[in-house]
N, C-alpha and C positions, 0 to 999 in steps of 0.2 A: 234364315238370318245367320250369317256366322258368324262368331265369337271373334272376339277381338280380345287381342292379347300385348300388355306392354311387354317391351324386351327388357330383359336381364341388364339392368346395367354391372359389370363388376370394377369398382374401384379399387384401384392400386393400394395397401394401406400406407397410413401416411410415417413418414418415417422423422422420426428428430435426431437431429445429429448435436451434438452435445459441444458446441462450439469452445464454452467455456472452460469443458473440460479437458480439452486440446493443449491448453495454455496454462492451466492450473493447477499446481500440485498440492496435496498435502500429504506429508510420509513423516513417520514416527520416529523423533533424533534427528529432524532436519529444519531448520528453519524454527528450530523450539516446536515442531508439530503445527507451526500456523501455515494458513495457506499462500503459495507463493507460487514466482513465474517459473512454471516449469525448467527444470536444466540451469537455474540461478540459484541466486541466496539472497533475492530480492523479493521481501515480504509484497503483498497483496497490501497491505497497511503502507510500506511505503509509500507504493504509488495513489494512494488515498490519501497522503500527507504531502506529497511531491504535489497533486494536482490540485486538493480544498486548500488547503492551509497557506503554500507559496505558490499557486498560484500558477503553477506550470502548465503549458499546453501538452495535450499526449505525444505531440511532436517537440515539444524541448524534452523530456521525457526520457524520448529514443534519443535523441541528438546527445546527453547529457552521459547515458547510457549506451552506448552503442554496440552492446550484445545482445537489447533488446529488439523487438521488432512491434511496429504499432498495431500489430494484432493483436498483442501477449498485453499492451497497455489499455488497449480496451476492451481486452476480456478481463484483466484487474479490474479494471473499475465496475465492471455491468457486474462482477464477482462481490466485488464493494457493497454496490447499490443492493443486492440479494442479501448481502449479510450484516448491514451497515451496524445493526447494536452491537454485534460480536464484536466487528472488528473495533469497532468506535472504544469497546468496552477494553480492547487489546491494546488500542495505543494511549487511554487516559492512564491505564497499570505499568504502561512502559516509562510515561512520564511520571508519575509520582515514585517510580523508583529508581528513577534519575534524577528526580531532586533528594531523595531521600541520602542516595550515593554522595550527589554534590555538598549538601548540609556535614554530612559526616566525614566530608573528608577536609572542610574548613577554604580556610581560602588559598589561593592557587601563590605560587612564588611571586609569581606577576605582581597580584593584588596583594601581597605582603608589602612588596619594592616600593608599589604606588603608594599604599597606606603611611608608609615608612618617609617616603620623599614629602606628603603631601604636612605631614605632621611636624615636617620641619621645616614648612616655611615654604618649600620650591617652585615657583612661579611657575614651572611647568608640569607640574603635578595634574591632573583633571581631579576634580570635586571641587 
C-alpha cells in the first residue's frame, strides 16, 4: 500500500494596506497636532461636523471643498468612526472655548446697534 501524502499548500501572506493612513495626517504644530486630510488644514473633526451635524453628503463635502477628493472624505470619516470619543471629545473643547471667547468678548457692534435701535422704540428693530 502506498502512502498518501497531501500537498503543501503555501499561501501568499496576507497583506493590509493602510488605506486610511494614505489620507490621514497627524504631525506635531500642525493642525494643533489633531488629525487631518493629509497636505490640508482640514481637521478630521471638520469633516465629522460638516457630515453629523449639517448634514453634508461626502460629495457636497468635496463640492464645497474642492482640494479635496472623496477618498480623503471617506477615509475622515472611517478615521472618525475609529476614534469617535477622541474626536467627539476635541470638538465639545473647541466649542466651549468658543463660547467661552464669545461671552468675553460681550456683544458684537451689530447687537449693540440692534439693542440701541430696539430700546428706542424702532419698528424695525427684531426682538
Amino acid at each position: 500500500m502506498a502512502a498518501t501524502t497531501t500537498p503543501l499548500t503555501i499561501e501568499a501572506p496576507e497583506t493590509t494596506l493602510p488605506a486610511v493612513a494614505e489620507y490621514i495626517a497627524i504631525r506635531t504644530g500642525y493642525c494643533g497636532g489633531k488629525p487631518h486630510i493629509a497636505g490640508h488644514r482640514i481637521k478630521v473633526q471638520h469633516i465629522a461636523v460638516w457630515h453629523n451635524r449639517m448634514g453634508m453628503s461626502p460629495e457636497e463635502i468635496v463640492a464645497t471643498n474642492p482640494g479635496l477628493t472623496l477618498a480623503a472624505v471617506y477615509a475622515a470619516l472611517a478615521y472618525y468612526h475609529g476614534h469617535r470619543a477622541e474626536i467627539d471629545a476635541d470638538i465639545a473643547a473647541d466649542e466651549a472655548l468658543a463660547s467661552q471667547m464669545k461671552a468675553a468678548a460681550g456683544p458684537s457692534l451689530v447687537e449693540q446697534k440692534l439693542a440701541t435701535r430696539h430700546a428706542a422704540g424702532d419698528p424695525l428693530s427684531p426682538g
